[in-house]
C-alpha positions as a Markdown table, in Angstrom:
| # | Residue | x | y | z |
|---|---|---|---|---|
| 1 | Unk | -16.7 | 9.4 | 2.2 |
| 2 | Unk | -16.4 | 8.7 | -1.8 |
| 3 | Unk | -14.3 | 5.9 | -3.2 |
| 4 | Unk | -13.4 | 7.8 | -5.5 |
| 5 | Unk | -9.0 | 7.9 | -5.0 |
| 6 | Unk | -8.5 | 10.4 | -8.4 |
| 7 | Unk | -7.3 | 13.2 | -6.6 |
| 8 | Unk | -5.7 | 11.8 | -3.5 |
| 9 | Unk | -2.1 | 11.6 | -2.6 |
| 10 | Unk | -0.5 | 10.4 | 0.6 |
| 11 | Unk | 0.9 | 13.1 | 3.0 |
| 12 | Unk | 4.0 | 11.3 | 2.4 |
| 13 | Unk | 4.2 | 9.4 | -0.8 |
| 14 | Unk | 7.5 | 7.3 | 0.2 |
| 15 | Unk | 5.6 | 5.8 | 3.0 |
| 16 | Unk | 2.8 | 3.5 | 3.5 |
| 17 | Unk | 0.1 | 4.9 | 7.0 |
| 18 | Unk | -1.7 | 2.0 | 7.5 |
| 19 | Unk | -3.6 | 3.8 | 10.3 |
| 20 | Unk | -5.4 | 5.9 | 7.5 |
| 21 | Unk | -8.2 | 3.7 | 5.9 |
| 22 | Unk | -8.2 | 6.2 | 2.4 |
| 23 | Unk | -4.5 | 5.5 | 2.4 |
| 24 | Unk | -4.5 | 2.2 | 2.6 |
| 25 | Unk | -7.2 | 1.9 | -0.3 |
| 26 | Unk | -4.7 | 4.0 | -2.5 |
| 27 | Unk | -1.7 | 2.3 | -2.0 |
| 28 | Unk | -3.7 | -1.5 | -2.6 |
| 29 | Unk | -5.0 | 0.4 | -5.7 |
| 30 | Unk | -1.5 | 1.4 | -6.4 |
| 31 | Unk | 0.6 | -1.8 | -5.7 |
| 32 | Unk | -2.3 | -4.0 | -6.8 |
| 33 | Unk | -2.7 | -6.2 | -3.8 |
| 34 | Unk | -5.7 | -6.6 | -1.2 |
| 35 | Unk | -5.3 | -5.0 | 2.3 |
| 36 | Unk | -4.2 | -7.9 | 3.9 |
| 37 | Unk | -1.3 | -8.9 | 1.1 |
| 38 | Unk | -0.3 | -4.8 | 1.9 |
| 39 | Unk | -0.7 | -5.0 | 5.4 |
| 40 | Unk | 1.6 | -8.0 | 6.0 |
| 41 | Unk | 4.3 | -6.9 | 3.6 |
| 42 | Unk | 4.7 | -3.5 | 5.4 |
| 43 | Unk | 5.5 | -5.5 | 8.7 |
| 44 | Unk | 7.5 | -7.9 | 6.9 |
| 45 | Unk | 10.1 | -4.9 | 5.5 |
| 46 | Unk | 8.5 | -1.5 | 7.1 |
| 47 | Unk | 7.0 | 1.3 | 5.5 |
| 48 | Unk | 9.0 | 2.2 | 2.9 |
| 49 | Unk | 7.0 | 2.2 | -0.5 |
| 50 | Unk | 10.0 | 0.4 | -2.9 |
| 51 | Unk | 10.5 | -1.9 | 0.3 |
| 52 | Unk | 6.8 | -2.9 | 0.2 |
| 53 | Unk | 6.7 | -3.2 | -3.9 |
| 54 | Unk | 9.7 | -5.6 | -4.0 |
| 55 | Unk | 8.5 | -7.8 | -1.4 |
| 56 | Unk | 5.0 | -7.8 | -2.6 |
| 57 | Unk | 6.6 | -8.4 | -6.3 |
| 58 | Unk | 8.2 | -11.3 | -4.5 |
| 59 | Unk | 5.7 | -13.0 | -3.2 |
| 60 | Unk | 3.1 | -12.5 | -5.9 |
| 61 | Unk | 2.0 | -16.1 | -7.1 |
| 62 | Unk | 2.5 | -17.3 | -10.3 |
């Protein structure tokens, strides 16, 4: 399978499948966080996309 996220997009792009490996490397890619940082956000506050963004916003160091 190629790295390569250019012309993926999520099934649903207002929620985050953690189940699907590709997935998960284009939201990290999107959000700019690792897998774990995305991973315990989205069960911290759920799936939702803006949900996950504003809590990874608010726990971003610095």
């Amino acid at each position: 399978m190629s790295d390569d996220l250019a012309h993926f997009h999520p099934l649903d792009p207002g929620r985050i499948n953690t189940l699907d490996p590709v997935e998960l490397r284009y939201w990290c890619r999107q959000l700019k966080c690792n897998e774990t940082q995305l991973r315990q956000a989205v069960i911290k506050v759920g799936d939702h996309v803006t949900a996950v963004r504003n809590q990874l916003v608010t726990t971003a160091p610095g």
